[in-house]
N, CA, C and O of each residue as an XYZ file, in Angstrom:
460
protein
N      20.337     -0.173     17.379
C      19.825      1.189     17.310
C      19.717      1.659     15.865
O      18.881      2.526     15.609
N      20.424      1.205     14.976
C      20.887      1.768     13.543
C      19.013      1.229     12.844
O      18.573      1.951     11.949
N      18.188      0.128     13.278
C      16.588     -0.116     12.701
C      16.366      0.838     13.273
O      16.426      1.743     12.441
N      16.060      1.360     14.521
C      14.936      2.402     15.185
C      15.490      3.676     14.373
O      14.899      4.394     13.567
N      16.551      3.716     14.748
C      17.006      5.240     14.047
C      16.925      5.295     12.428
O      17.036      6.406     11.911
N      16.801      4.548     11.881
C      16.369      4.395     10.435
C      14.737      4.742     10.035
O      14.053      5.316      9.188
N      14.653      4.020     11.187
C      12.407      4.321     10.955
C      12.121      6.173     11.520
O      11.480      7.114     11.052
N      12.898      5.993     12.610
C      12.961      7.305     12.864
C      12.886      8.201     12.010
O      11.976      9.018     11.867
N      14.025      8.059     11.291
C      14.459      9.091     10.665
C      13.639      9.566      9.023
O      13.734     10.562      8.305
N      12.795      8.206      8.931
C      11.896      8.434      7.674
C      10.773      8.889      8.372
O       9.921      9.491      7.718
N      10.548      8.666      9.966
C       8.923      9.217     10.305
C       9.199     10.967     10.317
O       8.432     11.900     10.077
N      10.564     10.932     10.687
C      10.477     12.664     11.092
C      10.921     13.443      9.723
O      11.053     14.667      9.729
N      11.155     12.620      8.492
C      11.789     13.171      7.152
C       9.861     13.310      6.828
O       9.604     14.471      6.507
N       9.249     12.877      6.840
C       7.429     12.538      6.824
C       6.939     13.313      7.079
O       6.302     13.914      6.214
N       6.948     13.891      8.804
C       6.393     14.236      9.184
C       7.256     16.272      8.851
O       6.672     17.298      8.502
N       8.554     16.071      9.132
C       8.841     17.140      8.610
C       8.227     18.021      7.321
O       8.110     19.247      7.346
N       7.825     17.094      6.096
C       7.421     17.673      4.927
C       5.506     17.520      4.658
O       4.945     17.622      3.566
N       4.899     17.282      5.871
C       3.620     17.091      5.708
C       3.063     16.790      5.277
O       1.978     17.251      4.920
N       3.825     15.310      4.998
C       3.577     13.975      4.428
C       2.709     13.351      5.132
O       3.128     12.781      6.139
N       1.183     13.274      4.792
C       0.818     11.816      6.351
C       0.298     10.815      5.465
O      -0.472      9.938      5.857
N       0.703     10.922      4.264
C       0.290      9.472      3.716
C       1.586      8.675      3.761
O       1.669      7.476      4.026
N       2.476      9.410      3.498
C       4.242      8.840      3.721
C       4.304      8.497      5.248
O       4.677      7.361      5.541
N       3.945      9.447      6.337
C       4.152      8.844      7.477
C       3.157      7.809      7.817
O       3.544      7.231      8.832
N       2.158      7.386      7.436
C       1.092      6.495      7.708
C       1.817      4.981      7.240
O       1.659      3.912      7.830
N       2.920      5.294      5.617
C       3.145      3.914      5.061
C       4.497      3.525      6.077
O       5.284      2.614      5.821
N       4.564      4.258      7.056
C       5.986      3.644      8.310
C       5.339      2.823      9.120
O       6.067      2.101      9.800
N       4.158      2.705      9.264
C       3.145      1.713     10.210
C       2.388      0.628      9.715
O       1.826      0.756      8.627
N       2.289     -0.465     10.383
C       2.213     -1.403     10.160
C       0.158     -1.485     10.134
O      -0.441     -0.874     11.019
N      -0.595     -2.224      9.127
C      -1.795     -2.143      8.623
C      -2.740     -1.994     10.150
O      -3.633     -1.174     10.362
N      -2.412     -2.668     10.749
C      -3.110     -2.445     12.458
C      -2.283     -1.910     13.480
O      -2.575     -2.118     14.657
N      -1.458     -1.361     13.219
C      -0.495     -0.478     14.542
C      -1.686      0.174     15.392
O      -2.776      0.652     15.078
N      -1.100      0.014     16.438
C      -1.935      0.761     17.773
C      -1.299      2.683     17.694
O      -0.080      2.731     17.858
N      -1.745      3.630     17.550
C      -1.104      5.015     17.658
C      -2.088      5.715     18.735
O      -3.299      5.620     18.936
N      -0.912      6.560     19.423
C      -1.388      6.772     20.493
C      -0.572      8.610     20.125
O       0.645      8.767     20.224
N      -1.369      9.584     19.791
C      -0.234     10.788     19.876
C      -1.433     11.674     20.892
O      -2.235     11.212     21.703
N      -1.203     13.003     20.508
C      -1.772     13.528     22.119
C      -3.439     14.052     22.210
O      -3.893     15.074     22.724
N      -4.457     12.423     21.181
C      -5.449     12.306     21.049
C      -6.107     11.453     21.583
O      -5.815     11.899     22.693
N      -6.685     10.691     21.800
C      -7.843      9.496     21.370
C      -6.509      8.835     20.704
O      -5.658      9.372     19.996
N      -6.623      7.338     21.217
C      -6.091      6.253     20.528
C      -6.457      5.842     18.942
O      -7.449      6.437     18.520
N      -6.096      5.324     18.407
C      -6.801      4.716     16.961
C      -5.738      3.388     16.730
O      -4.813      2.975     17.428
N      -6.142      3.047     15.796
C      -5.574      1.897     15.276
C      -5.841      1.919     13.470
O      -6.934      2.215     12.986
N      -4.661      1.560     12.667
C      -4.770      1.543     11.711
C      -3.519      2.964     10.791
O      -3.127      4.037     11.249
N      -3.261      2.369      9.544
C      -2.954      3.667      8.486
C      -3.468      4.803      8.478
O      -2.972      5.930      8.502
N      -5.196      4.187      8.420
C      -5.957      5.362      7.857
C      -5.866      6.882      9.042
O      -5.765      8.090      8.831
N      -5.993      5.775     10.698
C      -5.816      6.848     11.334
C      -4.622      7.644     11.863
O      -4.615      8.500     12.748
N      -3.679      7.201     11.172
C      -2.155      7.340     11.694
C      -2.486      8.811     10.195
O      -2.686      9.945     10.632
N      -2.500      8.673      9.038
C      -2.845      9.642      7.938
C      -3.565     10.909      8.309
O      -3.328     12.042      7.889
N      -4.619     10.470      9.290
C      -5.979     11.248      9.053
C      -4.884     12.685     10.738
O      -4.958     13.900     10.923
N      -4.186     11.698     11.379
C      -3.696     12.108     12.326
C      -3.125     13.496     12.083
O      -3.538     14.613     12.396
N      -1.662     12.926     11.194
C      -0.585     13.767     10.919
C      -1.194     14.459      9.697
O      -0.244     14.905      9.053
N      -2.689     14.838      8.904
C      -2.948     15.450      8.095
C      -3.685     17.300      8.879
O      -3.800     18.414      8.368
N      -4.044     16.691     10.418
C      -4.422     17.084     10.941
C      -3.581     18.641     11.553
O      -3.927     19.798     11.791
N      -2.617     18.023     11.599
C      -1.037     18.766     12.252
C      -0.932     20.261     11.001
O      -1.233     20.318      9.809
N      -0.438     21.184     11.844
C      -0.363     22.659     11.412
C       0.974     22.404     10.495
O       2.034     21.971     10.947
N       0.734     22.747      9.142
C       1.899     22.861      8.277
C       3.330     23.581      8.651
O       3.282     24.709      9.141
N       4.099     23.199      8.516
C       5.588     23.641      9.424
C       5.945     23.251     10.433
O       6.929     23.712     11.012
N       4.819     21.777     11.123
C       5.738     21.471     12.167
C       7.063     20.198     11.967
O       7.249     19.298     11.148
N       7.530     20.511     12.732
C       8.926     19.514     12.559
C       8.848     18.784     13.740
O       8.294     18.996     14.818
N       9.735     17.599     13.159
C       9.961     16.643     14.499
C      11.473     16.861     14.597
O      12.289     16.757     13.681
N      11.720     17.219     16.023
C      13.633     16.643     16.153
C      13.610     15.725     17.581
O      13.255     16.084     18.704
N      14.158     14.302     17.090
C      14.229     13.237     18.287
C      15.590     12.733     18.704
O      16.405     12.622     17.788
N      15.932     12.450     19.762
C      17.301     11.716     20.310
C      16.966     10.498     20.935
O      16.272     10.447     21.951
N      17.466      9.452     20.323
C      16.813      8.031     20.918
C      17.478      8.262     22.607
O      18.508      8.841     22.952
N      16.694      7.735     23.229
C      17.028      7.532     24.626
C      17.531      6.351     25.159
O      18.586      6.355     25.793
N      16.650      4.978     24.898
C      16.634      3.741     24.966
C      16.209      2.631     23.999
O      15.008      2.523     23.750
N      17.045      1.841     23.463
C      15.970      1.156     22.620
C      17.284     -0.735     23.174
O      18.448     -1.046     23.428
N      15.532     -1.477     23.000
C      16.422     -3.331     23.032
C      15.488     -3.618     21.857
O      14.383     -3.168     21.555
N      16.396     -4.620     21.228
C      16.524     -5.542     20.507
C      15.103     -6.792     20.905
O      15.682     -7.872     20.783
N      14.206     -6.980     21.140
C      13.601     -7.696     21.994
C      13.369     -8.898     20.977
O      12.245     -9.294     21.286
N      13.722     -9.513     20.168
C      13.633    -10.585     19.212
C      14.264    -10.381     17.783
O      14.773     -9.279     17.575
N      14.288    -11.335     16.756
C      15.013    -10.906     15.390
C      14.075     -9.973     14.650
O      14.414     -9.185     13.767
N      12.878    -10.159     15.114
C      11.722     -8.956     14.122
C      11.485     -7.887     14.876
O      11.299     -6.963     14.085
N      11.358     -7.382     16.303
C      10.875     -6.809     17.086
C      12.184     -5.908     17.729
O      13.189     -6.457     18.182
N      11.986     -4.421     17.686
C      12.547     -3.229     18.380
C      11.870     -2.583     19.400
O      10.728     -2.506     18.948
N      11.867     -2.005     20.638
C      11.248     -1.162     21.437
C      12.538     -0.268     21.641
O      13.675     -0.552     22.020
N      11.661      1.475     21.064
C      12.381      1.993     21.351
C      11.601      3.439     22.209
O      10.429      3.812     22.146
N      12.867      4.075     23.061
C      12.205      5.254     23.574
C      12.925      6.616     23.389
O      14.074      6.723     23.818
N      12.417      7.494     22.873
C      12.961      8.866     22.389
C      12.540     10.383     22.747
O      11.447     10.680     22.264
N      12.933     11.025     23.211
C      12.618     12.514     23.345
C      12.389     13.165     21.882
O      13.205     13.202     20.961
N      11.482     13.512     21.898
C      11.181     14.454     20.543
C      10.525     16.138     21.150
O       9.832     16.335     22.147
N      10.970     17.010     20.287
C      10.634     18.063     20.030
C       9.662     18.600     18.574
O       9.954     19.296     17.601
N       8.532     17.964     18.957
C       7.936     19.026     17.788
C       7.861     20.433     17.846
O       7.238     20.993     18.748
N       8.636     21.244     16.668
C       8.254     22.413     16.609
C       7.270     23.077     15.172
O       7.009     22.651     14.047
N       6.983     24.160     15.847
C       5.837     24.988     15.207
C       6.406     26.466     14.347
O       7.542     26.934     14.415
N       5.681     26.800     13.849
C       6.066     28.294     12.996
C       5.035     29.317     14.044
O       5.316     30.463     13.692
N       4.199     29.377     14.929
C       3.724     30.269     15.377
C       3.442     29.730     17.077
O       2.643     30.481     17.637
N       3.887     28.725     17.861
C       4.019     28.627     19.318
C       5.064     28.057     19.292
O       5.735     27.558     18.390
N       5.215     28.192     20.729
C       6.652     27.026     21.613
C       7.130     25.698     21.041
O       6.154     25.092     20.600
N       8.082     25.127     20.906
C       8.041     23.680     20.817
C       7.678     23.121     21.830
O       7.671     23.666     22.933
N       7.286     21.827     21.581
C       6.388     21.034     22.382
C       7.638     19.621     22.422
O       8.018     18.967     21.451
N       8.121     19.445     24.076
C       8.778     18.397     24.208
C       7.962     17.510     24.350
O       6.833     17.962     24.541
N       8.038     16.197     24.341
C       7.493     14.654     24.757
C       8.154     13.933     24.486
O       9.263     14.202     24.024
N       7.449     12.005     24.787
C       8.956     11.225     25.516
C       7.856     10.078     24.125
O       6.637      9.918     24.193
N       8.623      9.583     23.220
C       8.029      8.926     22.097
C       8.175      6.995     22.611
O       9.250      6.402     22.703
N       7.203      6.557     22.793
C       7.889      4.533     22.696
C       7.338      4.288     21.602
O       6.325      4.858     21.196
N       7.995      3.358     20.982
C       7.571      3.066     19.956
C       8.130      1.312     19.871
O       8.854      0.887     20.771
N       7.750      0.501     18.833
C       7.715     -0.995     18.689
C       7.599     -1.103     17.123
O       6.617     -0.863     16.421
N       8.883     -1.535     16.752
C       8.838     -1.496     15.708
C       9.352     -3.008     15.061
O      10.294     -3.699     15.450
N       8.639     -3.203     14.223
C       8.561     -5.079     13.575
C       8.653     -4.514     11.983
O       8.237     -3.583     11.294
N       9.790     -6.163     11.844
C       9.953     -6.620     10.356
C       8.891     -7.000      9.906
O       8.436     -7.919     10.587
N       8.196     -6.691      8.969
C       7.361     -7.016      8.266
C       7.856     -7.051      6.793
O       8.153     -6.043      6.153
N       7.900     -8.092      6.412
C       8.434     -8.848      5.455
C       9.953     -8.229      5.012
O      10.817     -9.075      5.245
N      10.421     -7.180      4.528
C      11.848     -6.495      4.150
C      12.090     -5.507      4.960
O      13.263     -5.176      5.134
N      10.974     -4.781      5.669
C      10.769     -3.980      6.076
C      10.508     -3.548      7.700
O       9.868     -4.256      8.478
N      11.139     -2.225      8.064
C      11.097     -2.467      9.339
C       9.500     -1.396      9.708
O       9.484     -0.333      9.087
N       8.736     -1.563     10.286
C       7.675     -0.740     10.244
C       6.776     -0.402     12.006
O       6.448     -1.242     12.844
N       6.675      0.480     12.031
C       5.915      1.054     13.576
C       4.555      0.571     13.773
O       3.477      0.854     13.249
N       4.994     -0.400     14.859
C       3.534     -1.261     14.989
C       3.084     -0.693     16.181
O       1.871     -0.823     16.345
N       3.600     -0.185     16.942
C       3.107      0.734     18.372
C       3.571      2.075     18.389
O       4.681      2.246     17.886
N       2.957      3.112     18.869
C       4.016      4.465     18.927
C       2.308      5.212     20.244
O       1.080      5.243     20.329
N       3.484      5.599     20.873
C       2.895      6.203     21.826
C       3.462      7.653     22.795
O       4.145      7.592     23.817
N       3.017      8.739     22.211
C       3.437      9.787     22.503
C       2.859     10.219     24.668
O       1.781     10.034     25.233
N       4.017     10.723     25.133
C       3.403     11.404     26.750
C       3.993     12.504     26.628
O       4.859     12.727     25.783
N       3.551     13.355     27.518
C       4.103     14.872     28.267
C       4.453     14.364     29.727
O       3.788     13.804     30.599
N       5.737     14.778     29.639
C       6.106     14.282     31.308
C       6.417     15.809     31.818
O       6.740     16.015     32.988
């Protein structure tokens, strides 16, 4: 848990400061991203994503589930709360797949739902 919660914790330090070129460099050059759009694939659209997002929102997540599924490979699943400066927070249930890539641990899948 201590990799997922590490990537975690730089996507939501990212996404907290409305960073999306910082949160774009947590993903891997072809990651699949899935948030509550149209799919994309890539940095550019993981950037173009979170550039998109209303300044002041925050992420707060509690891992739920995560395995070990090989020496490079994490799947993990998390409740997150994005919140806003002018509506509700918005709960959803985060999976994500996260691979060593070379020193580094980086988000090669992430896929946001509303349950």
């Amino acid at each position: 848990m201590d990799i997922l919660t590490g990537v975690l914790d730089a996507w939501k330090s990212a996404v907290d400061a409305h960073e999306p070129a910082r949160v774009a460099e947590l993903f891997t050059e072809d990651a699949i991203f899935q948030g509550l759009h149209p799919y994309s694939v890539g940095r550019d659209s993981v950037a173009a994503y979170y550039d998109s997002q209303p300044l002041g929102m925050t992420a707060d997540y509690r891992v739920v589930e995560s395995r070990r599924l090989s020496d490079d490979v994490v799947l993990g699943y998390a409740a997150v709360d994005f919140g806003f400066t002018d509506r509700p927070t918005l709960p959803v249930h985060l999976s994500v797949v996260v691979r060593r890539v070379g020193g580094a641990w980086l988000i090669a899948h992430y896929q946001v739902s509303r349950l």
